[in-house]
VMD Tcl script that draws the C-alpha trace (Angstrom):
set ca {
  {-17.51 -11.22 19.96}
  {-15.02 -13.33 21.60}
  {-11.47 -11.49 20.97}
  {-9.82 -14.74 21.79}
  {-7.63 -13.87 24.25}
  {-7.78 -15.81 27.06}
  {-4.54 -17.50 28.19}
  {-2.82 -14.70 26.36}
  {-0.13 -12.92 28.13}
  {-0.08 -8.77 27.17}
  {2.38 -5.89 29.13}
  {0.88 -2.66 28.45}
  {3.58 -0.07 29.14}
  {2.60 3.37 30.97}
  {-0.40 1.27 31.78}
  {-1.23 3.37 35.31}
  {-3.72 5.73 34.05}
  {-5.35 7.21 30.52}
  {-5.32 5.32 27.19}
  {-2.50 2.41 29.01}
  {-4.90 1.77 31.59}
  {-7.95 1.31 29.24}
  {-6.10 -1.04 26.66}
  {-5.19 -2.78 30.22}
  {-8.37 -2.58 31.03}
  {-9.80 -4.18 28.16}
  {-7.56 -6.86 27.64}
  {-8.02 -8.34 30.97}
  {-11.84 -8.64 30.75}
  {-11.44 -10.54 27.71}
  {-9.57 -12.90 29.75}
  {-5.62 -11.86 28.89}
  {-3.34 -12.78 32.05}
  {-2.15 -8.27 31.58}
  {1.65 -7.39 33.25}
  {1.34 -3.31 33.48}
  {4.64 -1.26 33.82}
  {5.09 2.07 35.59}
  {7.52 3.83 37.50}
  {5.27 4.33 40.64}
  {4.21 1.62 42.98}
  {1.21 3.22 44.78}
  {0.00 3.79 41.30}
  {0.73 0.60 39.58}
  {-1.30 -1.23 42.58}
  {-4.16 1.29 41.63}
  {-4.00 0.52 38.54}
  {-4.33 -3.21 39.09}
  {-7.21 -2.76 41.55}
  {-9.17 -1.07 38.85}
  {-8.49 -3.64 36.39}
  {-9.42 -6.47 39.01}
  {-12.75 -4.36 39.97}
  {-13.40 -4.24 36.54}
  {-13.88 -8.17 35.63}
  {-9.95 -8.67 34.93}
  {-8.75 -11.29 37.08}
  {-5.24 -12.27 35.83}
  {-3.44 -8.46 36.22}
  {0.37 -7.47 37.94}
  {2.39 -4.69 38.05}
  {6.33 -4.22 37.29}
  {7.83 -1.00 38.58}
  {10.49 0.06 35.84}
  {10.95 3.26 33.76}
  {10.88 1.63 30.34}
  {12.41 4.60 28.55}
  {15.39 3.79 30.05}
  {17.64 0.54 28.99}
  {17.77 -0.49 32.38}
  {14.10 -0.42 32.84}
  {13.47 -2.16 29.76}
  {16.00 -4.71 30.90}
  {14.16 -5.38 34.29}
  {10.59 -5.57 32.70}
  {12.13 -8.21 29.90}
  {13.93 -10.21 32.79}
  {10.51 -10.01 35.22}
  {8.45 -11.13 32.36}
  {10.40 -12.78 29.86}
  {7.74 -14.45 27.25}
  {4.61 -12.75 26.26}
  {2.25 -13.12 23.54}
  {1.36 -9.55 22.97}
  {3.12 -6.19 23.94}
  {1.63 -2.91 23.80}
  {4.15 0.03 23.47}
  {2.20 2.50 25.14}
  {4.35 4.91 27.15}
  {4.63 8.26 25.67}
  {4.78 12.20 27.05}
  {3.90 15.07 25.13}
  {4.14 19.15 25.71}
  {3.31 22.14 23.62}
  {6.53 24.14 23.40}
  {7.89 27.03 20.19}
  {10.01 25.21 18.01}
  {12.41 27.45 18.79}
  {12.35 27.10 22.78}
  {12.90 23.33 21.84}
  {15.95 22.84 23.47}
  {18.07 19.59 22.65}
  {16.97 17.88 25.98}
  {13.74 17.98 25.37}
  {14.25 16.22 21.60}
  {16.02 13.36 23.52}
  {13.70 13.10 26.61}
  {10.95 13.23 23.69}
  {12.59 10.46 21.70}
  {14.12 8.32 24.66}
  {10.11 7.73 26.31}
  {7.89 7.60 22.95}
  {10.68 6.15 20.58}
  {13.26 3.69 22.49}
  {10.97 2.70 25.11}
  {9.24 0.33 22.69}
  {12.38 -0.32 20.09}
  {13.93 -1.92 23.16}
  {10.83 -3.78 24.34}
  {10.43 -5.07 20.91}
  {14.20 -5.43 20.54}
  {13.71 -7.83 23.81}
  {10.05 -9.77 22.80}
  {9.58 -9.84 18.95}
  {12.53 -13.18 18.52}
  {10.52 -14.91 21.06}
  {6.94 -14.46 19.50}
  {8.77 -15.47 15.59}
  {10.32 -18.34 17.40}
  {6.65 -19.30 18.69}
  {5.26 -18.33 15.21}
  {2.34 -16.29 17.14}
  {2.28 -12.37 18.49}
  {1.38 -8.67 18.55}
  {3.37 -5.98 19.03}
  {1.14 -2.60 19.00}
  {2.76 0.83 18.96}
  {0.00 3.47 20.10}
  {1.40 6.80 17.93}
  {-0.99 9.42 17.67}
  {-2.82 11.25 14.90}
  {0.21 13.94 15.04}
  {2.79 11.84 13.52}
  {0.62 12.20 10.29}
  {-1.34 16.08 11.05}
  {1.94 17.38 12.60}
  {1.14 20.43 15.14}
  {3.26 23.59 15.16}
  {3.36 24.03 18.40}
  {4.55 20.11 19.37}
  {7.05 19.16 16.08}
  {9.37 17.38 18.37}
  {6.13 15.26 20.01}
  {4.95 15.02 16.38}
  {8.58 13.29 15.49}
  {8.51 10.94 17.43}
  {5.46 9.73 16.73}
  {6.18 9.79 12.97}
  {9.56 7.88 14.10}
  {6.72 5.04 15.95}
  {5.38 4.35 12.42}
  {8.53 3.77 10.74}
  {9.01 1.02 13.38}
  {6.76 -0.71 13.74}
  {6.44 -0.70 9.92}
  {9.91 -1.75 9.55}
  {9.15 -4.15 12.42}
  {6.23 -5.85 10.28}
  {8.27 -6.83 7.35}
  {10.43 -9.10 9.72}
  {7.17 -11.03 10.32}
  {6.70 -12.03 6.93}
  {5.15 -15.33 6.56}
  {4.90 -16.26 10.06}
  {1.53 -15.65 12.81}
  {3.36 -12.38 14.58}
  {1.84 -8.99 13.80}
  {3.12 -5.47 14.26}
  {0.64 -2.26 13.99}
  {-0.06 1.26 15.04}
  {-2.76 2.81 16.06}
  {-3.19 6.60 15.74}
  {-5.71 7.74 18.53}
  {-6.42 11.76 18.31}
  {-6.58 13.99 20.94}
  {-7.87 11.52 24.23}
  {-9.20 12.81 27.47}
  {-6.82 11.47 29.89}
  {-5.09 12.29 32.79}
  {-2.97 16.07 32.57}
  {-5.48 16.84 29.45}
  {-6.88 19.52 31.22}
  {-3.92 20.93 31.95}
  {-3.40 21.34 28.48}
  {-6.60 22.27 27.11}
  {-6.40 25.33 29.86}
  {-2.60 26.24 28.69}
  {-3.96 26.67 24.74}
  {-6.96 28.36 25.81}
  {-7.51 32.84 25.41}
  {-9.34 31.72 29.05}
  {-7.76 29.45 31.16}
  {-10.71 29.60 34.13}
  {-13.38 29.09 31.25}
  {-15.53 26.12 31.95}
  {-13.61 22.69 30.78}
  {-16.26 22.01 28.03}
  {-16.32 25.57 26.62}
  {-12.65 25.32 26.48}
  {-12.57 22.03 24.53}
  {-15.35 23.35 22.01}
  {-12.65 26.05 21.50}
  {-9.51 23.89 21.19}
  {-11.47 21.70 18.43}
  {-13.09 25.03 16.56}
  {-9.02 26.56 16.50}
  {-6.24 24.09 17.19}
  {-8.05 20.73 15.95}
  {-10.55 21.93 13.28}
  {-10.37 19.28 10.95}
  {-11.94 16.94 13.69}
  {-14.89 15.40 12.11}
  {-15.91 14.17 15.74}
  {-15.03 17.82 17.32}
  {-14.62 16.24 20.54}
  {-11.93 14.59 22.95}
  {-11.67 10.54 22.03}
  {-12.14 8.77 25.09}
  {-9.72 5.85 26.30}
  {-12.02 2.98 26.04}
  {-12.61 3.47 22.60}
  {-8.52 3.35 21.65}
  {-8.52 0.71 24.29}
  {-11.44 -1.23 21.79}
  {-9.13 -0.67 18.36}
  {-5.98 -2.02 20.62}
  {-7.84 -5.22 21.78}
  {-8.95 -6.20 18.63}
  {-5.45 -5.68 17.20}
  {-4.00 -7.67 20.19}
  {-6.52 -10.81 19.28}
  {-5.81 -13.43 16.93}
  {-8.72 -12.54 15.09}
  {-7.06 -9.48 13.52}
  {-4.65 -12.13 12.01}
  {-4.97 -10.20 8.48}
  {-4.02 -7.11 9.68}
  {0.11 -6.17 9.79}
  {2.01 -3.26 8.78}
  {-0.78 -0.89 9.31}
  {-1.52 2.16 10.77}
  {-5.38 2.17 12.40}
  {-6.77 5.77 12.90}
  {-8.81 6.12 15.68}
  {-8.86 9.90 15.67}
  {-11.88 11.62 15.07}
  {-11.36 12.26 11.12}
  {-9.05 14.73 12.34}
  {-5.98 14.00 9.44}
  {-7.45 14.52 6.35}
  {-6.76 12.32 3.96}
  {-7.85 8.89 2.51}
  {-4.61 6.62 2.82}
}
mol new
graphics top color blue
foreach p $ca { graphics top sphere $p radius 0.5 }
foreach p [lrange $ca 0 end-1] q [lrange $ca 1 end] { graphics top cylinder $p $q radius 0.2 }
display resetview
């Protein structure tokens, strides 16, 4: 299927590795001119090598931190119209509620929460203007199945569906979308790391480890297996194309079955 998207300009944020660089990825092959942000160089020209080796053609690199308002500032100024925006950036940790300590709310909330209110802030009056857009928020299965061990991650990905909900009633009428998609837990880079800090044996093999994280921590997983990048990266292009033109104000699981319920 043709997703329509040539001549389309997308910025993927925290587009340098994992699920950012697969929606990158993936939008470029289907012939989007793709703008990634990071706050590394060496990586952000990695990034765009991949892309290019990969069939994408039209692919660039800003180097800003767009959790910050100054980063979000220099990525609007270096790319100031675009048809679709992907708010991808987001950190996560496992941490006792209790051992939470206020920084870590606001470092959580600054990178997964204001990094795309301010890129939205910035794009969103240009795309109603033009009467065409996306704006994608990739949350995460845990702002609906919130985790005991990460309920300040878990926030702020609840907070990521309340705006781009919010977001999508200011589009009413008009050819601009707003969604969220909801991937569950995606191998990517630093997963390991994490798998290995939740499991009784750290120096297990990786794939007994997994089987144990899914049979303890994520049971309710119908797929009872990491979701790989590309297949987020698949849900995100067809959000991003103008043939998901019914589709605003929604949330789009792409999880594994892991939250358990219907709506």
């Amino acid at each position: 299927m043709d997703l329509q998207l040539t001549n389309k300009t997308a910025l993927v944020t925290g587009a340098t590795a994992g699920i950012g660089l697969s929606i990158a990825k993936a939008l470029a092959v289907e012939g989007a001119r793709v703008i990634l942000t990071g706050r590394d160089q060496s990586k952000l020209d990695a990034a765009v090598t991949i892309i290019k080796a990969s069939g994408g053609e039209a692919v660039n690199g800003i180097r800003a931190d767009a959790a910050t308002a100054d980063g979000a500032a220099t990525i609007a100024k270096a790319a100031p119209s675009i048809d679709v925006l992907v708010n991808n950036l987001g950190i996560y940790e496992s941490k006792a509620f209790g051992d939470i300590a206020d920084a870590d709310w606001t470092n959580l909330f600054d990178v997964n929460v204001m990094s795309g209110v301010r890129l939205s802030r910035a794009y969103l009056p240009g795309m109603l203007e033009r009467n065409w857009g996306r704006i994608i928020f990739i949350s995460s299965e845990s702002g609906l199945a919130i985790p005991p061990d990460m309920i300040h991650y878990a926030t702020t990905k609840t907070a990521q569906l309340s705006v781009s909900r919010g977001l999508a009633q200011l589009t009413r009428g008009t050819n601009v979308t707003v969604n969220a998609v909801l991937p569950g837990p995606t191998r990517s880079e630093g997963i390991e790391a994490f798998l290995r800090s939740q499991a009784s044996d750290p120096s297990a093999p990786i794939k007994e480890i997994e089987a144990e994280f899914f049979a303890t921590a994520r049971s309710a997983s119908i797929l009872q297996r990491m979701v790989e990048a590309d297949e987020v990266a698949n849900l995100v292009a067809y959000l991003a194309s103008p043939r998901s033109s019914a589709t605003n104000g929604a949330a789009l699981r792409a999880e594994g079955g892991l939250v358990n319920t219907i709506a």
